[in-house]
VEXDREN-2710 file (C-alpha; in Angstrom, 1 decimal):
% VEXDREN-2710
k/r/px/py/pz
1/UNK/85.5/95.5/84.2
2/UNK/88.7/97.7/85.5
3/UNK/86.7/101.1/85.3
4/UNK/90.8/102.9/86.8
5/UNK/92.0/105.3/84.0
6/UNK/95.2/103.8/82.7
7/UNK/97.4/106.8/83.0
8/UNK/96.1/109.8/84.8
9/UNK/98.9/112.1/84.4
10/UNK/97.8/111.7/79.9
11/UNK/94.6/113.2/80.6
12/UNK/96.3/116.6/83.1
13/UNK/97.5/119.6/80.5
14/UNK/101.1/119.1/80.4
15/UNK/101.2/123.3/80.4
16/UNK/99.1/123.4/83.5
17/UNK/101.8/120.8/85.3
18/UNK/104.7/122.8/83.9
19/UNK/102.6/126.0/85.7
20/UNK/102.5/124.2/89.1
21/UNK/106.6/124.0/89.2
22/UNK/107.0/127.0/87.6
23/UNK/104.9/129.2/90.2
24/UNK/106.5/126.6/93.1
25/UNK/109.6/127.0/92.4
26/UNK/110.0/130.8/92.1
27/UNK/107.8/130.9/95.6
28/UNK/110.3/128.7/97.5
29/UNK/113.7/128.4/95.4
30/UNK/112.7/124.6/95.6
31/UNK/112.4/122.8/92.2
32/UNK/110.5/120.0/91.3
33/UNK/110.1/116.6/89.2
34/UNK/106.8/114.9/89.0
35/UNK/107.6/111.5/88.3
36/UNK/105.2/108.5/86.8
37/UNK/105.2/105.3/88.6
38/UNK/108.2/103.9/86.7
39/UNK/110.2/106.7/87.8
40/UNK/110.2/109.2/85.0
41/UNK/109.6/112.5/84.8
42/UNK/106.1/113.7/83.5
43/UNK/107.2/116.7/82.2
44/UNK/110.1/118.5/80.7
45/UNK/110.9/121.7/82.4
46/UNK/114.0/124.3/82.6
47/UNK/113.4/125.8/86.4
48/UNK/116.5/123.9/87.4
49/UNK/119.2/126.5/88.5
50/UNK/123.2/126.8/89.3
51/UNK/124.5/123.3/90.5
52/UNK/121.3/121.1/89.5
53/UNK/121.2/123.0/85.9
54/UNK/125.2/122.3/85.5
55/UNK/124.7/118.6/86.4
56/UNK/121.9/118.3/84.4
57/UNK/123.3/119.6/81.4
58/UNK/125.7/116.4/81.0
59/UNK/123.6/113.2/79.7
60/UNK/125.4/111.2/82.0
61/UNK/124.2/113.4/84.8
62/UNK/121.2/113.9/83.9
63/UNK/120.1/109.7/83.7
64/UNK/121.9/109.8/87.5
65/UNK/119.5/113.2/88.5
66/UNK/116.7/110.9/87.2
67/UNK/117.9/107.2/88.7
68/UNK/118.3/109.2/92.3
69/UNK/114.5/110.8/91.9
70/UNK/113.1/107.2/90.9
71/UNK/114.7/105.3/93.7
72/UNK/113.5/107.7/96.1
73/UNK/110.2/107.7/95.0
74/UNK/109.9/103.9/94.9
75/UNK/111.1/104.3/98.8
76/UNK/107.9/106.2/99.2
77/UNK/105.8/103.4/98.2
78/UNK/107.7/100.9/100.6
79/UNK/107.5/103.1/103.3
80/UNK/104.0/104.7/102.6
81/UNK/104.8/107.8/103.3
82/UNK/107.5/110.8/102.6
83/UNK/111.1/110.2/102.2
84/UNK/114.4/111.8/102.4
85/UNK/117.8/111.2/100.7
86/UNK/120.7/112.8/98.9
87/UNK/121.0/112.6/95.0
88/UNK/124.4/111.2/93.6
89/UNK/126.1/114.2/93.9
90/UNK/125.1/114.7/97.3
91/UNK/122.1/117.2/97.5
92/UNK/118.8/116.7/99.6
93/UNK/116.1/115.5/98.0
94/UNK/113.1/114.7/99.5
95/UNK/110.1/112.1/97.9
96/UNK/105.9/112.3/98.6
97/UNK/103.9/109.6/97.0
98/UNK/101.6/110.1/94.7
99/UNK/98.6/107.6/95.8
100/UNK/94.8/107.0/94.6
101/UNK/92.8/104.0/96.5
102/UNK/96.0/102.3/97.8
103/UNK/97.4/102.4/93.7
104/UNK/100.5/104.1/93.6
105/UNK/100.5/106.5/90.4
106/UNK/104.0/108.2/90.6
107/UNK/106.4/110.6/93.1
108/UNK/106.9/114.4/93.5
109/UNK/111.1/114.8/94.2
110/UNK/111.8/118.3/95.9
111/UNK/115.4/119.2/95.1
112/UNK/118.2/122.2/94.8
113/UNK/118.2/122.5/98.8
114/UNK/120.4/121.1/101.9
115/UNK/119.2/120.9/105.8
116/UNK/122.8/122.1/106.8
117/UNK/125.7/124.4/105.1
118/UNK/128.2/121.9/103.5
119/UNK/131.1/120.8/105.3
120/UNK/134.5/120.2/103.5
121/UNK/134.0/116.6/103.2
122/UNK/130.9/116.7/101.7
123/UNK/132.2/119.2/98.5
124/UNK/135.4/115.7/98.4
125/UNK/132.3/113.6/98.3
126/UNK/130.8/115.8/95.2
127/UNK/133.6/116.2/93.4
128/UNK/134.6/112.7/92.9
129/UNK/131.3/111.4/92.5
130/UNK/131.0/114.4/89.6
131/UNK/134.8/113.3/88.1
132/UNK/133.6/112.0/85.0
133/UNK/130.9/114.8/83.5
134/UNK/134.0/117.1/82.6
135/UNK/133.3/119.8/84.3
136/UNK/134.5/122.4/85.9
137/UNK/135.4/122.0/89.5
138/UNK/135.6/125.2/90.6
139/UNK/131.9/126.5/89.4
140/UNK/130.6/123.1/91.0
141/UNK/131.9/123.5/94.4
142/UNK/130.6/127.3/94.1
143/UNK/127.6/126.0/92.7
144/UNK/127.2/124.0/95.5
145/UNK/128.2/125.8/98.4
146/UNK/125.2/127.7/96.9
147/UNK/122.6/125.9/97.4
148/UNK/119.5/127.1/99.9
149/UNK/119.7/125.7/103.4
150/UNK/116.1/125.5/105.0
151/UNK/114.7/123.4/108.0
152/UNK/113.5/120.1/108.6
153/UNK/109.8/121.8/109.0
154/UNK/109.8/124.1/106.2
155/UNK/111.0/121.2/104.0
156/UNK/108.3/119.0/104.5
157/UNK/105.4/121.7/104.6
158/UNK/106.4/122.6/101.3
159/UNK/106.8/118.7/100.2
160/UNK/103.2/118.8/102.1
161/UNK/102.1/122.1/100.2
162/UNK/102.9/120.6/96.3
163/UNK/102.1/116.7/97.2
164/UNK/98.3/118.3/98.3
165/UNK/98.5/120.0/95.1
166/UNK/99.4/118.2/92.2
167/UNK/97.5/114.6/94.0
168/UNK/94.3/116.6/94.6
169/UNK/94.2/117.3/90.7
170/UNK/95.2/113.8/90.1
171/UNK/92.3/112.7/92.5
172/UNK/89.8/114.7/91.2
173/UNK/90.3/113.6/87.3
174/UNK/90.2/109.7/88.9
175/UNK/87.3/110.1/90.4
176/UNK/85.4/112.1/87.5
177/UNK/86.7/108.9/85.3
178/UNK/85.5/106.5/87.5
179/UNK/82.1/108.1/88.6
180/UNK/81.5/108.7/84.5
181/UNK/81.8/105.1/84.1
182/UNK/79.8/103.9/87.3
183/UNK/77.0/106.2/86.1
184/UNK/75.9/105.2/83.0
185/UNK/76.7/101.9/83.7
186/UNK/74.4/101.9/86.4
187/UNK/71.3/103.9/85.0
188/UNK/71.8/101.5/82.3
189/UNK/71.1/99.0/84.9
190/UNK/68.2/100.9/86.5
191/UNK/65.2/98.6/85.9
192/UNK/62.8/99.0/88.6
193/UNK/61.6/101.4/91.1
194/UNK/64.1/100.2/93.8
195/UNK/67.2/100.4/91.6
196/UNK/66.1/103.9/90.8
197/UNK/65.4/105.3/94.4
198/UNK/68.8/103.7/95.5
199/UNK/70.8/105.2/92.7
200/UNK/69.0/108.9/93.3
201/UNK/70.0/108.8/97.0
202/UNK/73.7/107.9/95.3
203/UNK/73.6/110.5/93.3
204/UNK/72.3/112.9/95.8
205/UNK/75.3/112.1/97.7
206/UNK/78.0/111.9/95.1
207/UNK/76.3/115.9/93.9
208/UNK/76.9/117.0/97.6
209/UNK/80.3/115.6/97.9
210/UNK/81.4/117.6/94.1
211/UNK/80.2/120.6/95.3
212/UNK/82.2/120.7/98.5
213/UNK/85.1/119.8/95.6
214/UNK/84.3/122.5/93.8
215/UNK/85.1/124.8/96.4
216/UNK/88.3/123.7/97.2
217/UNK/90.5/124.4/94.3
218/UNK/88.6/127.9/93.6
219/UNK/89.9/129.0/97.4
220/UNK/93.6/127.0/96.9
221/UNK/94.2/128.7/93.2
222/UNK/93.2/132.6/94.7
223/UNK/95.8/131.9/97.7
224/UNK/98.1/130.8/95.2
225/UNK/97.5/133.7/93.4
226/UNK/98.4/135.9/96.7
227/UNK/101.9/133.8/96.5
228/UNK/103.1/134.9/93.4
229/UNK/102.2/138.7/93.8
230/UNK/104.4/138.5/96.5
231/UNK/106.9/136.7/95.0
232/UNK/106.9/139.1/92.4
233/UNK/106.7/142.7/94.6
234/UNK/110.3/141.3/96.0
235/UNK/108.6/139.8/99.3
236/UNK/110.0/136.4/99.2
237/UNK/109.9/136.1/102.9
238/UNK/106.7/137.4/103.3
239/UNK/105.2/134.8/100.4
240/UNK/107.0/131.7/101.9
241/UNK/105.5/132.4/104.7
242/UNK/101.8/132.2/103.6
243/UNK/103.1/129.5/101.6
244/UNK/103.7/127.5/104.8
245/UNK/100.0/129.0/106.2
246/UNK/98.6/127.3/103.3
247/UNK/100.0/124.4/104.0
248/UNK/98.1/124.2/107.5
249/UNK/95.0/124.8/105.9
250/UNK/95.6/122.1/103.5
251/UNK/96.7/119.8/105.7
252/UNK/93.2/120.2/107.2
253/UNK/91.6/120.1/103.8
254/UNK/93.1/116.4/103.7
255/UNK/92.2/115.2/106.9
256/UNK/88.7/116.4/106.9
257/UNK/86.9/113.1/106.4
258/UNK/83.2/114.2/107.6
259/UNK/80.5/116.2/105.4
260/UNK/79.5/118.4/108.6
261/UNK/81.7/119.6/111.4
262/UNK/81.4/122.1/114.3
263/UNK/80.6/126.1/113.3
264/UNK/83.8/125.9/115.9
265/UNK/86.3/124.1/114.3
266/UNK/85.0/126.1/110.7
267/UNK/85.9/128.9/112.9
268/UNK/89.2/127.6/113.4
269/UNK/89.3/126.6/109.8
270/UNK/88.6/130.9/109.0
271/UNK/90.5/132.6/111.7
272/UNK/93.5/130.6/110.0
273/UNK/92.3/132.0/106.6
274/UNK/92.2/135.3/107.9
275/UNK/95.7/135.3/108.8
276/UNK/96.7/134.7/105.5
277/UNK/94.6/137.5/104.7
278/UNK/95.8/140.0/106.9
279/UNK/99.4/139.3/105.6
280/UNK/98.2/140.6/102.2
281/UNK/96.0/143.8/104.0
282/UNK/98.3/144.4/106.6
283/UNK/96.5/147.4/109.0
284/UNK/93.3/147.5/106.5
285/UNK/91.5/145.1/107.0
286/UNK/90.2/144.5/111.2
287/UNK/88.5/141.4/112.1
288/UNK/85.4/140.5/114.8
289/UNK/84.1/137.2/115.5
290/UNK/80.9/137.1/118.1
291/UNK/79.3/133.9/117.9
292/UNK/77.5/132.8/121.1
293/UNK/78.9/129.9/123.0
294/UNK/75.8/127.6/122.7
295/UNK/76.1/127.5/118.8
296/UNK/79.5/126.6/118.8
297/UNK/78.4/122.9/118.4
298/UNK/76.3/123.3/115.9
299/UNK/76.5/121.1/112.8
300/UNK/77.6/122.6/109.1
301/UNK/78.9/121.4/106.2
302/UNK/82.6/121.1/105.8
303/UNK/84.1/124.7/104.2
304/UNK/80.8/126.4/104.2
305/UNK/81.8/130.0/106.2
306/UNK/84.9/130.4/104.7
307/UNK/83.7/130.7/101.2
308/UNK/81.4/134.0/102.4
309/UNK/84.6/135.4/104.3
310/UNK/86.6/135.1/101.1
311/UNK/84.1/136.9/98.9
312/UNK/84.1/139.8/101.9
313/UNK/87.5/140.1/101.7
314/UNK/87.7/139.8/97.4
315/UNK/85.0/141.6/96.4
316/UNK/84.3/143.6/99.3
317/UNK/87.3/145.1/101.2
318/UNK/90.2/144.3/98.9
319/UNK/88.8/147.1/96.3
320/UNK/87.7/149.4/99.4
321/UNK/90.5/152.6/100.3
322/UNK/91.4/152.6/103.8
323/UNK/89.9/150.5/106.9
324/UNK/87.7/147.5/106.5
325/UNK/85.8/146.3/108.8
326/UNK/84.5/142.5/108.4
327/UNK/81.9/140.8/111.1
328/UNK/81.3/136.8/112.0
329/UNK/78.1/137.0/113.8
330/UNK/75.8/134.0/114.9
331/UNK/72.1/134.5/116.4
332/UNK/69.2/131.9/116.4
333/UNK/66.1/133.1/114.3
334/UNK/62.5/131.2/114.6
335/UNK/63.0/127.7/114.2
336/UNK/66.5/128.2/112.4
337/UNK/70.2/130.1/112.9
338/UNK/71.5/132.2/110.9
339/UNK/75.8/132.9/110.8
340/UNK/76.1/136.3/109.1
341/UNK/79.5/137.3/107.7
342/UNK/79.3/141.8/107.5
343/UNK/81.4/144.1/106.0
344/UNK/81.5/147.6/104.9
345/UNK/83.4/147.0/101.8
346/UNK/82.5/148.7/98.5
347/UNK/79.0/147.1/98.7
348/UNK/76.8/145.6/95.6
349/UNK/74.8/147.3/93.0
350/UNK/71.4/148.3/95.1
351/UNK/68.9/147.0/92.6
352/UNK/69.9/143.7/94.2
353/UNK/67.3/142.7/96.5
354/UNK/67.0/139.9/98.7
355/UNK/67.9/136.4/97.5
356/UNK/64.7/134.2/97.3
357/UNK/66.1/131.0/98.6
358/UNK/63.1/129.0/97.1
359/UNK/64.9/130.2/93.8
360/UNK/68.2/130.0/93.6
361/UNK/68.7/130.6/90.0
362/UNK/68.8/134.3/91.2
363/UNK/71.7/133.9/93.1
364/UNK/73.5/136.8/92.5
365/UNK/77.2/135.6/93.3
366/UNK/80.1/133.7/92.2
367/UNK/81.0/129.6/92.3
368/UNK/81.7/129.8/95.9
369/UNK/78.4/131.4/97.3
370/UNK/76.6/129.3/95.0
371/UNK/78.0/126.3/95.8
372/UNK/77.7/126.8/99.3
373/UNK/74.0/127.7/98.7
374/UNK/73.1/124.8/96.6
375/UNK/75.0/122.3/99.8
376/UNK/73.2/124.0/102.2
377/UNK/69.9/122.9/100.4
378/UNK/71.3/119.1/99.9
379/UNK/72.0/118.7/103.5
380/UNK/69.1/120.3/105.1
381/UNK/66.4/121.1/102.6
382/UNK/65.0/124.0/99.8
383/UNK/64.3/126.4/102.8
384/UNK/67.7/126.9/103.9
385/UNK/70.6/127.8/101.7
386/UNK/72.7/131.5/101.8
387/UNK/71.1/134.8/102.2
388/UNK/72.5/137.9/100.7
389/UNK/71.1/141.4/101.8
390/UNK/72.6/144.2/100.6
391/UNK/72.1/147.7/103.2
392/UNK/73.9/151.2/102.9
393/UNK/77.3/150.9/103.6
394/UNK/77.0/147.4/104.8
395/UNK/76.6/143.5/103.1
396/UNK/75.5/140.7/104.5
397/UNK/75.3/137.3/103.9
398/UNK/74.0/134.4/106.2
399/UNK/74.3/131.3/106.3
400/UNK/70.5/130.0/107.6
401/UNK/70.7/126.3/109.0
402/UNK/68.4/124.4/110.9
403/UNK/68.2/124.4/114.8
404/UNK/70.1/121.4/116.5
405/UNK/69.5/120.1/119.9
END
């Protein structure tokens, strides 16, 4: 039985897809198609501007506009990886593949930028490959002397940035097909003891690996967020900039293969989050990190510290006037270790007492701290998890894990 959903791109919200270029576009001046895997576009937009918009407004250019993003994004699939080309009328495109288990679903096509300023011979090279649309050749070669020149590297970290995007939603609806499917089928199958065990411990797994999910579009859609408030107070250098950040952080989103890594490279992993952070604070918000050297090894789950960082910054020092102060801190306690993030933001309601990890329906927090929680418990057992203790003027919350030789 093929359990793969026919077409993913039927079962995303058109409005949501028409959101992502929307918000892309006015963050980086760089406009985009998301193609199927015939080579047509998904979704109708108007975030085309100047020289794009005036080709596209003839028929005849627009079938060309959509030929040159198809053939490009069929050269990802040959080559298995980004590609770069100019359209018919001679602007840089650049193509990212759009891939599930080795099945190619469709192409993202960045467009309306150049890598250099254009040279005389290129506008000759537009204008006669532009004859035959009527028109005008003044406003095109204006139009296209226009257009935004931008590197080599910020090109593909923001072909990087909207690839991770719009394939991670695509990823995460195939999977939720596919799982639904595989599920009932197989507890359908479960007819004795052994079947059932094996399919818990499945299960078990498959919960772990959705919770870690869970966490990753609630941190990518608040950074996002940070973007476009930029973008909209007038600081378009200053948003491109975390725009590229986020790309980094990504990119290490997507080459993160193992459930647990080293309380040093999720170290790594925050101290790049921070930086995106301070860029929104500027002088408010000042940043310590003591962790001894001899727990630097020690074994967490994958985007488990950042989450707790996050919530000091959002909830905690964001609403706080003036300095704020935030704290990493790691110390072993009895027969486990706990990694406290502190700050002296503006603090929780007092009647809030200690979480009862035994309990965690009490969890006082949002998705992140409670997802975190709830992996804790799936990869080490019911007495570890988070720990939230709210003190005058302070709030902390640890992350207790077990001791590792």
């Amino acid at each position: 039985m093929d359990h793969k959903p026919k077409s993913l791109f039927q079962l995303i919200e058109e409005d949501k897809l028409v959101r992502i270029i929307e918000t892309f576009t006015k963050a980086t001046d760089i406009t985009i198609d998301i193609n199927d895997a015939l080579g047509f576009p998904v979704v109708q937009h108007d975030y085309f501007y100047g020289f794009c918009r005036s080709i596209r407004s003839k028929e005849a250019g627009l079938k060309r506009c959509i030929n040159s993003n198809a053939q490009l994004g069929f050269n990802t699939v040959e080559q298995g990886n980004s590609c770069m080309g100019k359209c018919h009328a001679g602007v840089m495109l650049m193509s990212v593949p759009i891939i599930v288990d080795d099945q190619f679903y469709g192409s993202i096509t960045c467009g309306q930028m150049q890598l250099e300023k254009s040279k005389s011979q290129d506008i000759e090279t537009m204008l006669h490959a532009t004859n035959d649309l009527g028109l005008d050749p003044e406003h095109l070669t204006q139009t296209f002397q226009e257009i935004q020149v931008i590197s080599m590297e910020k090109c593909q970290a923001a072909g990087g940035l909207i690839q991770f995007v719009v394939s991670y939603i695509v990823e995460l609806i195939y999977r939720a097909k596919i799982q639904e499917t595989l599920s009932k089928e197989k507890l359908k199958a479960a007819e004795d003891a052994r079947i059932i065990v094996e399919l818990e411990h499945t299960l078990h797994k498959a919960e772990l690996k959705n919770l870690q999910a869970q966490i990753k579009p609630h941190f990518l859609f608040n950074t996002l967020n940070t973007i476009i408030s930029l973008v909209t107070l007038g600081e378009n250098e200053k948003g491109l900039n975390t725009l590229f950040a986020i790309s980094n952080l990504l990119r290490h989103n997507i080459d993160q293969p193992e459930e647990l890594v080293s309380l040093l490279e999720e170290l790594h992993y925050v101290e790049s989050y921070l930086l995106i952070q301070k860029n929104r604070f500027g002088k408010r918000l000042e940043v310590s990190i003591e962790v001894p050297e001899d727990l630097k090894n020690l074994q967490i789950p994958f985007l488990s510290l950042q989450p707790l960082v996050e919530n000091a910054c959002i909830h905690g020092l964001e609403p706080k006037e003036g300095i704020g102060h935030l704290w990493i801190t790691g110390k072993k306690v009895s027969n486990h270790v706990e990694i406290s993030v502190i700050d002296d933001g503006v603090g929780i309601p007092h009647h809030y007492a200690t979480i009862d990890l035994s309990r965690d329906h009490q969890i006082i927090a949002g998705i992140g701290l409670r997802n975190v929680h709830k992996r804790l418990q799936l990869q080490f057992g019911k007495e570890f998890g988070v720990k939230l203790l709210p003190e005058h003027r302070l709030t902390t919350v640890s992350l207790l894990v077990p001791q590792q030789e």
